[in-house]
Backbone bond lengths (Angstrom), bond angles and torsions (degrees), N, CA, C in turn:
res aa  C-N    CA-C-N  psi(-1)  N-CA   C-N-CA  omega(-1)  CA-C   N-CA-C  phi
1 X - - - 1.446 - - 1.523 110.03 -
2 X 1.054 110.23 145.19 1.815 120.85 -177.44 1.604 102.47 -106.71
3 X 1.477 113.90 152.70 1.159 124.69 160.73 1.205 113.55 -127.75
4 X 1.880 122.93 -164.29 0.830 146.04 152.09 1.979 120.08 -33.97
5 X 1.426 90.30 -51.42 1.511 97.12 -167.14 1.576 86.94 -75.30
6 X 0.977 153.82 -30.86 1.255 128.45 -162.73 1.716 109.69 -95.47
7 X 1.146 101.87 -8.75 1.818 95.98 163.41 1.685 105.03 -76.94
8 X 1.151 99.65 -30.82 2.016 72.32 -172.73 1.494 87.63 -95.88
9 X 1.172 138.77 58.40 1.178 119.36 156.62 1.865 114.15 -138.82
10 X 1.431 90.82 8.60 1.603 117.04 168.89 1.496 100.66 -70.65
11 X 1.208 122.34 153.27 1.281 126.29 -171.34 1.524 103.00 -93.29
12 X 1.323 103.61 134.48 1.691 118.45 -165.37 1.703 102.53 -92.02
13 X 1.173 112.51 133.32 1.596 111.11 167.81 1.756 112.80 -166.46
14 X 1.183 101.41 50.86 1.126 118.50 155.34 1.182 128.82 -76.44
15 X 1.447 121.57 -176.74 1.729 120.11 -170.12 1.320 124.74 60.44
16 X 1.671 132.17 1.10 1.499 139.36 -160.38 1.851 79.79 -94.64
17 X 1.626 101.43 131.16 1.475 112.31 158.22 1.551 110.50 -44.52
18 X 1.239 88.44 -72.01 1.922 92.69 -176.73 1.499 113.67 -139.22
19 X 1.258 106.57 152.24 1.845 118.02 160.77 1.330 117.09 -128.37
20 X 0.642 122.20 147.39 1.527 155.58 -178.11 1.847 122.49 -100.75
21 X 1.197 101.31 91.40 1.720 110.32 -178.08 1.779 106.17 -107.59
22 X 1.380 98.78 -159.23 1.370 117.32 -173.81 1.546 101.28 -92.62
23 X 1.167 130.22 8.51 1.683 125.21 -163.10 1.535 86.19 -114.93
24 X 1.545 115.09 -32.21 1.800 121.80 -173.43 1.872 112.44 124.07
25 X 1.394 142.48 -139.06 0.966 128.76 -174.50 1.612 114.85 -113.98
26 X 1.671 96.53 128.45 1.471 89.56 176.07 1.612 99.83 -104.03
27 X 1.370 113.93 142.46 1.658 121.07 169.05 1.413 84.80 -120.21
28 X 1.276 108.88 162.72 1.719 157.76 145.45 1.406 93.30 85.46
29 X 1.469 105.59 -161.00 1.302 122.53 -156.45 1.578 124.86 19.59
30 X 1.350 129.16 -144.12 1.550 108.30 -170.17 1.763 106.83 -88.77
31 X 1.575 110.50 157.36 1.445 97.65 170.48 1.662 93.65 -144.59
32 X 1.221 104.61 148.02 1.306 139.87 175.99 1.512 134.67 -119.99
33 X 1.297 90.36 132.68 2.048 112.18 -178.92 1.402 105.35 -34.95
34 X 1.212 141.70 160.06 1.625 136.34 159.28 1.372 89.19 -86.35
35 X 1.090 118.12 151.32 2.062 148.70 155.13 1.626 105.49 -123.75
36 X 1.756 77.68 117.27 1.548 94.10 175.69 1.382 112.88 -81.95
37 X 1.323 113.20 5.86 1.447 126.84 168.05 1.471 124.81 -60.51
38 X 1.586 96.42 -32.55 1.582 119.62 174.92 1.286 131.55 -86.35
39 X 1.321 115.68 135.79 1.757 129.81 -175.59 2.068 78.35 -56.53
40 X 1.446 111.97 112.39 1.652 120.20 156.93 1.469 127.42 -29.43
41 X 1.323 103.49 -31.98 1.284 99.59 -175.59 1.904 113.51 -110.77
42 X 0.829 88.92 22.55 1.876 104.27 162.60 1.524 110.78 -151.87
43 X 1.409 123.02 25.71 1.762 133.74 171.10 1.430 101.33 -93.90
44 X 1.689 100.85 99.82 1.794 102.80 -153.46 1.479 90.81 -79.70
45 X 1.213 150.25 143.90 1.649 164.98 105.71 1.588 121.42 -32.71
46 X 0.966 98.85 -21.67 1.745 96.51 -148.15 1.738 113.50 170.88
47 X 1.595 102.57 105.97 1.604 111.85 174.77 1.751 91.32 -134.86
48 X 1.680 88.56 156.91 1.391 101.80 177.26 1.645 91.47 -163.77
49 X 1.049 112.21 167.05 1.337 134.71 -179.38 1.777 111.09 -125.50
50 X 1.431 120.01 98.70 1.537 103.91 169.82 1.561 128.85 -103.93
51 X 1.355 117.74 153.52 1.622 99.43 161.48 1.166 120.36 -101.40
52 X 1.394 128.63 -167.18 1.696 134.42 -176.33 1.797 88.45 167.28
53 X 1.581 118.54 99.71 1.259 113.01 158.53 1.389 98.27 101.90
54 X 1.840 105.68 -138.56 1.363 136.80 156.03 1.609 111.11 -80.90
55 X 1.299 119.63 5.01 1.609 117.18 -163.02 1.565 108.90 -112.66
56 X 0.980 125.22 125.36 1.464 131.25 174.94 1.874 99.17 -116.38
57 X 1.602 86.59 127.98 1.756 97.60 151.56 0.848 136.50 -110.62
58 X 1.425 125.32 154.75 1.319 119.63 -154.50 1.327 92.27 -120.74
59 X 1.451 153.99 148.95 1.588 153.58 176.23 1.572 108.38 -148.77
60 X 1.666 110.57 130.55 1.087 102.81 149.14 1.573 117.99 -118.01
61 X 1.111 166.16 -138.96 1.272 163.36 -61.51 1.390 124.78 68.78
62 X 1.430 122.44 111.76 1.094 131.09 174.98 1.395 115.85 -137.18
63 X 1.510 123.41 146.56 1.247 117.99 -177.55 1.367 136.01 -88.76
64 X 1.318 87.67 30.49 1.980 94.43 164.44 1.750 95.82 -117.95
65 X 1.277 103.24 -121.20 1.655 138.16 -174.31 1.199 96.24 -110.35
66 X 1.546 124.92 132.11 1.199 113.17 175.96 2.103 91.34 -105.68
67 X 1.244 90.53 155.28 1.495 110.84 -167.07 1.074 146.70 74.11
68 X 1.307 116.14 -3.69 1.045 145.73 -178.61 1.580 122.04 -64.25
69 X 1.296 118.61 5.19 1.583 123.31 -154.93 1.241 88.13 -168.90
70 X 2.166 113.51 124.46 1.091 129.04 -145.11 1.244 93.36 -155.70
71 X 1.500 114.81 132.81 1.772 113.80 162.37 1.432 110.59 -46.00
72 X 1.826 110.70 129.96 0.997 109.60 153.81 1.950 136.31 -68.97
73 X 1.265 121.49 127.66 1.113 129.78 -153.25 2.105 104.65 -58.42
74 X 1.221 112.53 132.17 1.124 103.18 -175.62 1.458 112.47 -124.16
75 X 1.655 109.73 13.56 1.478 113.34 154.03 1.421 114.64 90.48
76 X 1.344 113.45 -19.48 1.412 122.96 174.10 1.694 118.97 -146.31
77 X 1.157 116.72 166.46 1.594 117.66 177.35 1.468 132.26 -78.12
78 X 1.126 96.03 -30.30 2.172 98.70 174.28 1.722 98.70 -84.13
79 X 1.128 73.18 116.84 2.240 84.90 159.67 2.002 89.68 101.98
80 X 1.086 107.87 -15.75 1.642 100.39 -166.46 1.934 98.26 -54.23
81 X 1.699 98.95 171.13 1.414 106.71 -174.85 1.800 92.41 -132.44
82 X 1.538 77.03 155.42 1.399 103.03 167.82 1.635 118.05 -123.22
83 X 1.539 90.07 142.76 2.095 84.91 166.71 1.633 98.98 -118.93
84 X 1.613 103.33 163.01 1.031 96.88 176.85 1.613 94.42 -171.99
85 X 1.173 101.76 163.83 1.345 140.22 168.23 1.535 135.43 -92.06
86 X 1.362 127.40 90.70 1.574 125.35 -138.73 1.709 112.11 -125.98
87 X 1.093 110.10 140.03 1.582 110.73 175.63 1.591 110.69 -143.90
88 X 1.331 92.42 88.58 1.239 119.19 174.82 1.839 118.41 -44.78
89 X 1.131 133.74 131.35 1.655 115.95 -148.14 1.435 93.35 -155.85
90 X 1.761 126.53 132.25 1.353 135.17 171.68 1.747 109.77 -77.63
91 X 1.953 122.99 5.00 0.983 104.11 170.27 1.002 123.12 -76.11
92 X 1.413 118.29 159.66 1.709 131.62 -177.59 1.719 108.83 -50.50
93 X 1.463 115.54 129.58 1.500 103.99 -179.62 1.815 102.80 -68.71
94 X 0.994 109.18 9.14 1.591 107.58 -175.26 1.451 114.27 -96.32
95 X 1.476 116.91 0.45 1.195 113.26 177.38 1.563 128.40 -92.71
96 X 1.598 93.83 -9.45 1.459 121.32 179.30 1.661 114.00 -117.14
97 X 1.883 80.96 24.15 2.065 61.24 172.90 1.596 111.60 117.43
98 X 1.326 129.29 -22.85 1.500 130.84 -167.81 1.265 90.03 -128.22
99 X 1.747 97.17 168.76 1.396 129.37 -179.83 1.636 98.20 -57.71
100 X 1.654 102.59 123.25 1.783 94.70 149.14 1.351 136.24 -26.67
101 X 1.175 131.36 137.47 0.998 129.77 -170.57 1.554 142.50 54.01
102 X 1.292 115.07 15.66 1.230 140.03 -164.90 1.477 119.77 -58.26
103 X 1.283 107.79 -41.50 1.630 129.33 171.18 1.747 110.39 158.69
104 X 1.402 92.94 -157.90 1.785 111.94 -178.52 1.694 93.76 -51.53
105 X 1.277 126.88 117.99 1.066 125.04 142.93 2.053 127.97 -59.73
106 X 1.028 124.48 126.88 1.570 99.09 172.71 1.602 80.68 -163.61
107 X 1.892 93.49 163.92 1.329 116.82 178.19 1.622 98.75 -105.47
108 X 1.164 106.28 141.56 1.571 113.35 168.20 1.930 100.35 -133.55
109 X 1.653 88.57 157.49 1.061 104.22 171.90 1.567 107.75 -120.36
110 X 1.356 138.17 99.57 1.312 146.28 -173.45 1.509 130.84 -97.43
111 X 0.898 120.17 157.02 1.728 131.29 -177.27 1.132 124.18 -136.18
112 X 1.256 140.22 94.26 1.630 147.30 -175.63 1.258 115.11 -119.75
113 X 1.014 128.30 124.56 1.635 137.87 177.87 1.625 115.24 -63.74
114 X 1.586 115.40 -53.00 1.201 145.17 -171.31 1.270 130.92 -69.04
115 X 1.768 118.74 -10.64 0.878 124.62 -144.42 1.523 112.41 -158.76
116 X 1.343 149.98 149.80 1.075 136.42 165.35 1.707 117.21 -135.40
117 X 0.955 117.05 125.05 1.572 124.96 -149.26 2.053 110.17 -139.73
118 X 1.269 75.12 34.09 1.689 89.47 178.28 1.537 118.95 -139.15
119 X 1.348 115.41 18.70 1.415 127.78 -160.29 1.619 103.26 -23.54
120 X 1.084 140.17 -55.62 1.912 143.78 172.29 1.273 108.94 -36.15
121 X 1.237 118.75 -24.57 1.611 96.30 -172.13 1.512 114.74 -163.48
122 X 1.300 103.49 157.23 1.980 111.09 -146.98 1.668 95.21 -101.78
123 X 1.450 101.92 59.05 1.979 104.31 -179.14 1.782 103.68 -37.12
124 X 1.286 149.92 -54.88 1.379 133.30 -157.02 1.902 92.46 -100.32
125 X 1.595 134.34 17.50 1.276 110.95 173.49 1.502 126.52 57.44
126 X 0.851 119.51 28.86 1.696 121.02 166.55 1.388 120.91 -110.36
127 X 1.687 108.84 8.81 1.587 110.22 164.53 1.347 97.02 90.56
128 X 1.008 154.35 1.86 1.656 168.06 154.70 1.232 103.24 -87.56
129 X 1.381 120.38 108.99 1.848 138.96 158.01 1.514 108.59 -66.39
130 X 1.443 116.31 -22.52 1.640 108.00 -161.98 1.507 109.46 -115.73
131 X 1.795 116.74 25.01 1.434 92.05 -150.48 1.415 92.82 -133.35
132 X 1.653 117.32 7.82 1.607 128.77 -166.78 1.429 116.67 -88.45
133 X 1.298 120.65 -18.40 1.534 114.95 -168.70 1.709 129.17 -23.10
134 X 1.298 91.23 -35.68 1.508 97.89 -157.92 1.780 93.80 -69.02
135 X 1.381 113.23 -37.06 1.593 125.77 -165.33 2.169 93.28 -62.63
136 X 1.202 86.51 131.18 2.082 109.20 171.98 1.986 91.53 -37.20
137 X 1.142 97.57 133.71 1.320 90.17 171.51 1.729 93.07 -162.21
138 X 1.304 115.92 -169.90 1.397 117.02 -147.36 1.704 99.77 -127.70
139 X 1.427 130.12 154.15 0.888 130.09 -173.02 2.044 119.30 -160.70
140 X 1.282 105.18 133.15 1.910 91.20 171.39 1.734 93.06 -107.94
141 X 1.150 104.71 137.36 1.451 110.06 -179.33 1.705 109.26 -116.39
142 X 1.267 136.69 162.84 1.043 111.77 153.78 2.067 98.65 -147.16
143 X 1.696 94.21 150.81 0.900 101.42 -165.81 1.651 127.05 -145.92
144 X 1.295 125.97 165.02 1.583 128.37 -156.73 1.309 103.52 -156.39
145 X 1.072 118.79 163.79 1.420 131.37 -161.69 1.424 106.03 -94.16
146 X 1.348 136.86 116.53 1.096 132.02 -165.88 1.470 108.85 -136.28
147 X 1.115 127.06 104.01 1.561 135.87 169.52 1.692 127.60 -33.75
148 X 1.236 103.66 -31.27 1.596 112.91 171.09 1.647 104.86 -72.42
149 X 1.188 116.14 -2.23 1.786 113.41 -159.06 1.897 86.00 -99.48
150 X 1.488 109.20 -24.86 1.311 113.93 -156.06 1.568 122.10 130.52
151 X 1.221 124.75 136.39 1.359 130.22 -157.03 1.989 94.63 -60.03
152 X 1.846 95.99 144.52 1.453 99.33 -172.36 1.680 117.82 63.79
153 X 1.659 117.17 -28.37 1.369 114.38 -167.75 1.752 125.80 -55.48
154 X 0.953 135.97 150.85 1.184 140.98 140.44 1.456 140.90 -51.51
155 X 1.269 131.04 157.16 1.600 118.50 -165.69 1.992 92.68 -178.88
156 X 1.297 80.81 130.27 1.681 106.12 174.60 1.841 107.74 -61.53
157 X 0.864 119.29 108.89 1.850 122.79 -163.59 1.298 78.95 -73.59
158 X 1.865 83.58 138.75 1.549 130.46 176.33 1.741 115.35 -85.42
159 X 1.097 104.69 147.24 1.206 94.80 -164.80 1.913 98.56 -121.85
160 X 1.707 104.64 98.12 1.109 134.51 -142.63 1.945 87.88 -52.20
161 X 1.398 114.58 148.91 1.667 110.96 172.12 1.313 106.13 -65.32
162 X 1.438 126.67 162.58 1.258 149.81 -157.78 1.404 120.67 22.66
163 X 1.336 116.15 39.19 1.947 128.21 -165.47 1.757 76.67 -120.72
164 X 1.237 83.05 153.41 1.841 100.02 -171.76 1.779 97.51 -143.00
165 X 1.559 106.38 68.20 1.384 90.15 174.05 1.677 124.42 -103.29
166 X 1.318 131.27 -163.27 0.942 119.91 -154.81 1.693 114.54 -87.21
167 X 1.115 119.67 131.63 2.004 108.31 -179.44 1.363 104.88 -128.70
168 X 1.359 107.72 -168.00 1.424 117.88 -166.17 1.796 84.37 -113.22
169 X 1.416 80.61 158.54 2.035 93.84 178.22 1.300 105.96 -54.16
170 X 1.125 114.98 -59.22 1.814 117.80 -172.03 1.299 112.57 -52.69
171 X 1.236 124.47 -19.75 1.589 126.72 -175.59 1.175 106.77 -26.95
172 X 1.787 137.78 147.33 1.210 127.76 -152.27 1.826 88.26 -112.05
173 X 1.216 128.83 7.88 1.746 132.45 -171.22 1.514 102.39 56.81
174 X 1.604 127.10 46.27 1.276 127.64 141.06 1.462 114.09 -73.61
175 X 1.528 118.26 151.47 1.389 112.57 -179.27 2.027 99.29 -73.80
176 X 0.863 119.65 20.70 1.501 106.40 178.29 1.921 109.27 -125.74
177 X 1.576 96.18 168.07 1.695 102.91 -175.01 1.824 111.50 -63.71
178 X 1.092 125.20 59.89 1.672 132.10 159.41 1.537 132.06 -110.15
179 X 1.142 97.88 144.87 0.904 112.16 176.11 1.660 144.02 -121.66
180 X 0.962 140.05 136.62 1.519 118.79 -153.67 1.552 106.64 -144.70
181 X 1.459 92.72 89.94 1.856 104.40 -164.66 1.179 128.85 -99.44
182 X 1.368 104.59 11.83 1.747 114.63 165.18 1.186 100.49 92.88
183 X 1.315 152.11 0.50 1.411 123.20 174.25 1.008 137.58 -126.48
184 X 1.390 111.21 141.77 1.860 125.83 -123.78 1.337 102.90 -96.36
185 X 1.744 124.58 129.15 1.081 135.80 176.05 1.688 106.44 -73.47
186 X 1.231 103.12 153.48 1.499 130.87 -174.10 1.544 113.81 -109.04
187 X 1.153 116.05 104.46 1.560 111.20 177.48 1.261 109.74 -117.90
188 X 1.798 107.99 137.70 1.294 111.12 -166.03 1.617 104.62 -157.67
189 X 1.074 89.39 114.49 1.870 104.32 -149.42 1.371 115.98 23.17
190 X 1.632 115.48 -95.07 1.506 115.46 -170.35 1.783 103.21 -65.06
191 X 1.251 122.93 -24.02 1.916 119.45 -154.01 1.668 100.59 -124.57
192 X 0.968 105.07 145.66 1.415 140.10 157.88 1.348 119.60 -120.99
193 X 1.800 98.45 124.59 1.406 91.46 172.28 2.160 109.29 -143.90
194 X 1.318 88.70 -174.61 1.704 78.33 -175.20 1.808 100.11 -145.12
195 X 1.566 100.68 123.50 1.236 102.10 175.08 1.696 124.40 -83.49
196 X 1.284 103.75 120.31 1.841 103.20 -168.13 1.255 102.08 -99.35
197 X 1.412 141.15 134.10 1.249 125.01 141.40 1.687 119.98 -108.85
198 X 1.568 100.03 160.60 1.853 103.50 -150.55 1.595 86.72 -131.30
199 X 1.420 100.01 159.82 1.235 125.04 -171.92 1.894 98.80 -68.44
200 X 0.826 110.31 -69.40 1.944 147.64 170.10 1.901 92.07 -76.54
201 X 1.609 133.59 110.94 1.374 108.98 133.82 1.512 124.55 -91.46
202 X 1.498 91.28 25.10 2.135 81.64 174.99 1.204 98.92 -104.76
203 X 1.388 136.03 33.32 1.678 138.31 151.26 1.138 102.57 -80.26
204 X 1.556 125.08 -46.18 1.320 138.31 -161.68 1.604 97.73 -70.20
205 X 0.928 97.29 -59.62 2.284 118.95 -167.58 1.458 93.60 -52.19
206 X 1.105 111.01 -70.67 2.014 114.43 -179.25 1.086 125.46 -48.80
207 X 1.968 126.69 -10.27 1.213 118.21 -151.44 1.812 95.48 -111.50
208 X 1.613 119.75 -171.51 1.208 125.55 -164.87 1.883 84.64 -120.13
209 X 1.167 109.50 161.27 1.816 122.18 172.31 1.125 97.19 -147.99
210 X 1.780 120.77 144.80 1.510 137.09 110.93 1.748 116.00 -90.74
211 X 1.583 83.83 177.36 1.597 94.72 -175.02 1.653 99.53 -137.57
212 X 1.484 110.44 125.02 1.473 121.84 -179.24 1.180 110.82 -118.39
213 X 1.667 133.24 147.99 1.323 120.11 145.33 1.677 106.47 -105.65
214 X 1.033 118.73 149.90 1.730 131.48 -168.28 1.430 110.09 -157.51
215 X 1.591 104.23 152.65 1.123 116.81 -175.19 1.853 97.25 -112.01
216 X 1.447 112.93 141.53 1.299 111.40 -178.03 1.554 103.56 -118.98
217 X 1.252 121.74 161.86 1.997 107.34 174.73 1.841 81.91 -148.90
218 X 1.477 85.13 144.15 1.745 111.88 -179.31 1.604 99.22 -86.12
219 X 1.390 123.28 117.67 1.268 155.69 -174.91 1.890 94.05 -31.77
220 X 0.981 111.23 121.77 1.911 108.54 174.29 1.484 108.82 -76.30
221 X 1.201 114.96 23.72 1.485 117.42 154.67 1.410 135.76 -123.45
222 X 2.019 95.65 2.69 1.674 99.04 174.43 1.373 93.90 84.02
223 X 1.391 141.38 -11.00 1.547 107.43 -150.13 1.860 88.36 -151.77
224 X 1.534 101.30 168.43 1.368 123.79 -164.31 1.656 102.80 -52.70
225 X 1.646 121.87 123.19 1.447 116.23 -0.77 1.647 113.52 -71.88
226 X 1.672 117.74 154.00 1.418 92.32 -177.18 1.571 108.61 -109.11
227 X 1.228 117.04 -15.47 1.436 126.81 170.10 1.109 117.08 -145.75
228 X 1.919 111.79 125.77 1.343 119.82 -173.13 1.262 108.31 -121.22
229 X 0.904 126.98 -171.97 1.447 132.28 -154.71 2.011 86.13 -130.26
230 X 1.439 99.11 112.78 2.189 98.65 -178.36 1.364 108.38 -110.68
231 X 1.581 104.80 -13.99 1.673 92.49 -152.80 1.677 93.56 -141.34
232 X 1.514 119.03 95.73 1.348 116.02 -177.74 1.384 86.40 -81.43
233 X 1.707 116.49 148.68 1.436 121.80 173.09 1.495 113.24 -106.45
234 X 1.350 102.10 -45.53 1.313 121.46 169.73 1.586 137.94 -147.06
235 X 0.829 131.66 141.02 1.831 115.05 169.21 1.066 93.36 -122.57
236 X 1.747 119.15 165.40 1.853 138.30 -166.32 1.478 91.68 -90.79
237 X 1.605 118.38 -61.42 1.639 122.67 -165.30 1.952 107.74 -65.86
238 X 1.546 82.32 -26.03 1.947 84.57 177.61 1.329 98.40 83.95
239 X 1.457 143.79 -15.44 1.385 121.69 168.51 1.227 113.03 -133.60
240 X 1.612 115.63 9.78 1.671 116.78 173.15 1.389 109.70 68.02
241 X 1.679 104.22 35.58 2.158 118.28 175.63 1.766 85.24 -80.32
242 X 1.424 135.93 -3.82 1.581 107.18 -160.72 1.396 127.89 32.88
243 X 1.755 118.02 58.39 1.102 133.88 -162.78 1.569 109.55 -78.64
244 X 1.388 125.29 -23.02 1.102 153.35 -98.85 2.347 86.35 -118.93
245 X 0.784 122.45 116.08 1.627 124.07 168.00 1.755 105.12 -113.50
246 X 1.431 116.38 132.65 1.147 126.96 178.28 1.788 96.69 -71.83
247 X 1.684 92.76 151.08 1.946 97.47 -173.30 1.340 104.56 66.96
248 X 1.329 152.20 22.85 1.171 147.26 160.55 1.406 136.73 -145.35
């Protein structure tokens, strides 16, 4: 289980104009030291958030392969894991669909073997809606610090029985705050990224970002909390300040 104390104790290396890896040069938004401490292909380098239009991107950078490294399948749903790719975001969860004020807004891009959480759409093409999990797929999550997840931990808000609050159409009918809006991450050796477009991009322009990779595991009881966040891998700012301004 991860807490609080172990984000500020990630090594900070933000504020650097630019670095220079094996993928080529990342400028702006936050950039970070490599740690050989880290699985390579979630040892984030470099996230930024851009706009162009109605379109915001989302990028991370890591110094392996990004995607390349996938929960192993464990055949059933309680205890299963997730990996993922996270950008933690000060916009309103209400702009995507949820109640104001709901919690951490962020986009993830996730991978689950066990599970399929996209009912709309057939990510690997074999005419099966229910059978893709494991395939990179896209996600708005929102989230709060929840003590059952683990001291300091995080946890995808539950969406209490007989409470009828507000969601986005795509909602996948998990009892928790997700969302699953179709749009498809891009992996390209070291980076992954995901093109969003927004009703408003001056939600996007005004707001603060980090960039995490994390491991999440579905509660071994099926039931509230149902997905927490166990295994921070990395954050860009190193203490989860969301230092991070899109265009900069």
């Amino acid at each position: 289980m991860q807490s609080i104390t172990y984000f500020s104790s990630v090594i900070f290396a933000a504020g650097l104009s630019s670095l220079t890896y094996a993928g080529g040069e990342h400028r702006g938004g936050i950039l970070a030291a490599k740690d050989a401490s880290v699985l390579a292909p979630f040892d984030i380098v470099h996230t930024k958030i851009t706009t162009k239009g109605s379109v915001a991107t989302f990028h991370i950078g890591v110094s392996g392969e990004a995607g390349t490294s996938k929960p192993t399948p464990s055949g059933k749903l309680a205890g299963s894991s997730v990996f993922s790719y996270v950008w933690p975001t000060t916009i309103d969860s209400y702009e995507v669909g949820f109640e104001k004020g709901a919690g951490i807004l962020a986009l993830a891009v996730t991978s689950h073997a066990d599970f399929d959480d996209t009912p709309l759409y057939d990510e690997n093409g074999d005419g099966d809606l229910n059978n893709d999990g494991d395939v990179w797929h896209s996600h708005w999550v929102v989230l709060k610090p929840n003590e059952s997840c683990g001291p300091g931990a995080l946890g995808v808000v539950d969406i209490p029985e007989g409470s009828n609050p507000r969601l986005p159409k795509t909602w996948p009918g998990l009892p928790i705050l997700l969302d699953s809006p179709g749009w498809d991450p891009t992996f390209a050796k070291d980076t992954v990224e995901v093109k969003v477009a927004f009703a408003d991009i001056g939600v996007v322009e005004e707001a603060n970002f980090d960039g995490v990779t994390a491991g999440l595991r579905v509660n071994q009881s099926v039931h509230a909390p149902l997905l927490c966040v166990v295994d921070v891998m990395d954050i860009a700012s190193g203490d989860l300040s969301l230092p991070g301004k899109p265009n900069h």
